[in-house]
N, C-alpha and C positions, 0 to 999 in steps of 0.2 A: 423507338420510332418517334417517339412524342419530341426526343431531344432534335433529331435529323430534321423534323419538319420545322419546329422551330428556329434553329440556326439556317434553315435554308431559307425560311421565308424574309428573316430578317438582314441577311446578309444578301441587299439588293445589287451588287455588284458582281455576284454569280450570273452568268448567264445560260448556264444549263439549268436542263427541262428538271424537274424533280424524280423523275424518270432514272434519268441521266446520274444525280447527283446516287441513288440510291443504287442500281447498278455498279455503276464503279465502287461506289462505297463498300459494296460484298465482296468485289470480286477481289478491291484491295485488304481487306479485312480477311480473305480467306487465303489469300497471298503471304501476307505475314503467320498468320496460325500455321501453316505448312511449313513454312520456311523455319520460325520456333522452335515447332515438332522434329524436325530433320537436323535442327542443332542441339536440341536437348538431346535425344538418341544418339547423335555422334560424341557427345561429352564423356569422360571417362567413368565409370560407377563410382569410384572415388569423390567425384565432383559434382556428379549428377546425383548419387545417393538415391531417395524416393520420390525425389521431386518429379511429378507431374506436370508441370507447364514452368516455365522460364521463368516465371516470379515466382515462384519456392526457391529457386538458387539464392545464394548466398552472393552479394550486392556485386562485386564485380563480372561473376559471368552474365549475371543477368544483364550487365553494360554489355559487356560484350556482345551476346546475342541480340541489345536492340541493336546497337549500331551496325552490325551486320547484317540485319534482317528487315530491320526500320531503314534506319540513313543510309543503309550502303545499297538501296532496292527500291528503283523508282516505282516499282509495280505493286508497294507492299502500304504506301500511303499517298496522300492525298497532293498532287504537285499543281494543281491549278493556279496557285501564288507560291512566290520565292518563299522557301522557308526559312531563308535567311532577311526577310522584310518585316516590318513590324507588322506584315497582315498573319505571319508565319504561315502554321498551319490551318487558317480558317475557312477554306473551304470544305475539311473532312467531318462533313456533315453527319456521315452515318459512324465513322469511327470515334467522337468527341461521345456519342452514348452508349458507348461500350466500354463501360463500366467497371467490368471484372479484371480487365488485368491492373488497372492500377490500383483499386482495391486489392489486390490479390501481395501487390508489391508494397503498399502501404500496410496491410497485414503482416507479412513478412517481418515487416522493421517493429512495429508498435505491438503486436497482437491482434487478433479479432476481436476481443475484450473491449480493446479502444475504441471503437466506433459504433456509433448508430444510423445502419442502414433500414431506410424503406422506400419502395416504392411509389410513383407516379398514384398509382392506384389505388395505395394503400390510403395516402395523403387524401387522395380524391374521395374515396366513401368516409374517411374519418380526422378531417382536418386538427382537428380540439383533440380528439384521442391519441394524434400521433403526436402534437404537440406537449401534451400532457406526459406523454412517457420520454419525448426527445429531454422537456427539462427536467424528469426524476432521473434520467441517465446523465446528464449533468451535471445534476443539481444545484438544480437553482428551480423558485419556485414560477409554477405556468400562472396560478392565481392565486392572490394574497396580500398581503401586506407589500411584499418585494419584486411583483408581478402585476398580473391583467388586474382590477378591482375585481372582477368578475366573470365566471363563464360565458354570460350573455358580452361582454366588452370584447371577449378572446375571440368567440366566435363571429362580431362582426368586423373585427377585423382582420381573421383569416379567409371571411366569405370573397374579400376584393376580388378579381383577376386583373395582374396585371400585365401578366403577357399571353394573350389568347393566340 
């Protein structure tokens, strides 16, 4: 939600209500999940295997079902700009923070191993804590010699906001 309200507030050339941008944003959001669901199940078991959602396939059906389900379905994403324009897809406010399928398709390729995911909120009660564990999963150091000088240096400068 936090992402939809952001990109809408700042994308002042939208002229739908927030209302508006979020409505269509579900209704195209649940347009494509059906439309997915309805090409995963018609795939052969052979190809479909156990995969549960369209990014567990193996990289080419998964093309195939976006472009069938995404690009070939004006009802399944966001068409308020050419998405062949350099604004492309910037209107699709509520689909840019739904998060799981490209995680899902980026897991696929990498493993889940390879990433560190957290939440909006997790970040928000524990700025330094989340940072602390994003750089031992990295590794590389949060504070030290090749880091912040200090907890108190780390912490004042994760307190900024700079996009309210």
């Amino acid at each position: 939600v936090a992402h939809a309200v952001s990109s809408w507030k700042f994308h002042i050339w939208d002229t739908r209500s927030f209302a508006e941008v979020v409505d269509q944003g579900i209704a195209q959001r649940q347009a494509l999940e059906l439309c997915e669901s309805q090409a995963l199940a018609g795939l052969a078991s052979s190809v479909r295997g156990r995969a549960l959602h369209a990014e567990d396939l193996p990289p080419e059906p998964q093309r195939q079902i976006m472009n069938s389900c995404f690009w070939g379905r004006p009802d399944t994403h966001d068409t308020s700009t050419p998405a062949d324009s350099f604004m492309g897809l910037m209107g699709a406010h509520v689909d840019k923070g739904v998060y799981v399928s490209a995680l899902r398709r980026w897991f696929s390729v990498l493993g889940r191993e390879s990433f560190f995911v957290f939440s909006l909120e997790e970040w928000t009660a524990d700025a330094v804590g989340i940072y602390r564990s994003l750089a031992d999963f990295a590794g590389f150091e949060a504070v030290g010699p090749h880091g912040f000088a200090s907890v108190s240096e780390l912490q004042e400068v994760l307190s900024h906001t700079y996009n309210d």
